[in-house]
SEGU-676373 format. One record per residue (C-alpha): residue in three letters; x, y, z. Coordinates in steps of 0.02 Angstrom, whole numbers, padded with zeros to 5 digits, always signed. Example, Ala and Ser with C-alpha at 12.3 -4.5 7.8 and 13.67 -1.06 7.14 Angstrom:
% residues 2
ALA+00615-00225+00390;SER+00684-00053+00357;
***
This chain:
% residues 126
UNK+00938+00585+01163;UNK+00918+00611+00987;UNK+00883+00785+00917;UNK+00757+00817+00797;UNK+00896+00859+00647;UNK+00945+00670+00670;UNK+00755+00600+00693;UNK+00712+00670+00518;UNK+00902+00606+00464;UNK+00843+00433+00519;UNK+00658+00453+00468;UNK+00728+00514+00274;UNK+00821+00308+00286;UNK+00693+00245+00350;UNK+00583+00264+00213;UNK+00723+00266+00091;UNK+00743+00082+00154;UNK+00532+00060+00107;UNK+00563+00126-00066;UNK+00726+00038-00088;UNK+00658-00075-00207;UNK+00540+00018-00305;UNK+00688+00159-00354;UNK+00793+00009-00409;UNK+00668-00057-00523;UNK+00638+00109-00597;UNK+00836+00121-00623;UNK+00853-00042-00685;UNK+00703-00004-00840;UNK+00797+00165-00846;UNK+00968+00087-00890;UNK+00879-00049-01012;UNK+00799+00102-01114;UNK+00966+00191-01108;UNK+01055+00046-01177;UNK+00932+00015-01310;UNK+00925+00197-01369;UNK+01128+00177-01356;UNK+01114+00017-01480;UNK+00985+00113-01584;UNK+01025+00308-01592;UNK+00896+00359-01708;UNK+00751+00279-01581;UNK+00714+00450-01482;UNK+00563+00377-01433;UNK+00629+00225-01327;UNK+00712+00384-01213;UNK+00529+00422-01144;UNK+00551+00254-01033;UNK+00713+00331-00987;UNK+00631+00490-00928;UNK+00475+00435-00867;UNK+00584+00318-00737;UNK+00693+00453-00692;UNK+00543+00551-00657;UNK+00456+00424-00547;UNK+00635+00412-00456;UNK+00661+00609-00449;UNK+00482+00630-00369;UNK+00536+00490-00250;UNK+00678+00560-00181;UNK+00607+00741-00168;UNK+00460+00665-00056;UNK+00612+00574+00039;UNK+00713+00759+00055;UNK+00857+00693-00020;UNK+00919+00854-00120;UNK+01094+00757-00166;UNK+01002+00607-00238;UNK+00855+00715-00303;UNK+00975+00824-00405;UNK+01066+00702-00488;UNK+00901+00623-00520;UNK+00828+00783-00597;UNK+00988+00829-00693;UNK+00996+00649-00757;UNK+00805+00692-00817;UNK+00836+00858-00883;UNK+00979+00761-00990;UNK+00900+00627-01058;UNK+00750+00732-01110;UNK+00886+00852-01196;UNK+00956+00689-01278;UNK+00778+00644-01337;UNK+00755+00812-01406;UNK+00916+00838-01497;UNK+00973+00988-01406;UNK+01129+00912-01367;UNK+01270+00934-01465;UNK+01413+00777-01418;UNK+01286+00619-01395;UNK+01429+00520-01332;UNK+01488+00615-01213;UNK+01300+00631-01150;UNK+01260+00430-01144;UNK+01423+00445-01044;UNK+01368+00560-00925;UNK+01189+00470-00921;UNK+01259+00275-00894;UNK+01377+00353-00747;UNK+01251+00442-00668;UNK+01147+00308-00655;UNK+01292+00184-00586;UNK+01340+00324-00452;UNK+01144+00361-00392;UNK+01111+00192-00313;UNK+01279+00212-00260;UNK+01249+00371-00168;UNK+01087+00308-00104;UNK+01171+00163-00031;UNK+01292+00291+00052;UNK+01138+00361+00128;UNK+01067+00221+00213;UNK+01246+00180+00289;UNK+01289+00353+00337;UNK+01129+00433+00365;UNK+01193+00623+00277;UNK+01162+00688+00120;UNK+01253+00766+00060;UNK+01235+00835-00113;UNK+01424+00867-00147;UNK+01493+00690-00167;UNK+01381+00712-00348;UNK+01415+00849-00385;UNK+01560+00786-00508;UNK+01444+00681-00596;
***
């Protein structure tokens, strides 16, 4: 008999598994304003689709309980709104950090539906 720990575990991939698509949109326009804002530097502006998608995904996941994928989310937010607003000091190294964490969240949520645990320290790196 299943406990209730693992009924909200399979509940969280449940609905992960409804919103599937909708995240991946929002990551896809994410990574499209990214690379445009990579090609055009001085373009703060196009980093608003950026956040605003991160935001929609970030909210997502929070409603879903998924602190791993919910923190990366949010830090990925907190980033590109830094980025945006010239507080950050090496730009490279920050589009870096931005383009990876968006290859590892899908990634991680994928890991989710198969395994059915977050767990928040396999992003931790990133």
């Amino acid at each position: 008999m299943a406990t209730g720990a693992d009924m909200a575990e399979r509940h969280d991939t449940v609905a992960l598994a409804w919103v599937k698509g909708a995240i991946a949109e929002c990551l896809a326009a994410a990574r499209l304003a990214l690379e445009q804002f990579s090609a055009e530097p001085t373009g703060e502006q196009v980093l608003d689709g950026f956040v605003d998608n991160l935001h929609q995904v970030h909210g997502c996941l929070v409603m879903l309980e998924l602190s791993g994928a919910a923190l990366l989310a949010e830090e990925l937010e907190q980033l590109g709104m830094a980025l945006r607003e010239k507080r950050v000091g090496q730009r490279g190294e920050a589009l870096g950090a931005l383009f990876r964490g968006l290859e590892q969240l899908p990634l991680y949520l994928e890991r989710l539906r198969s395994a059915r645990r977050d767990l928040p320290l396999v992003v931790l790196p990133v």
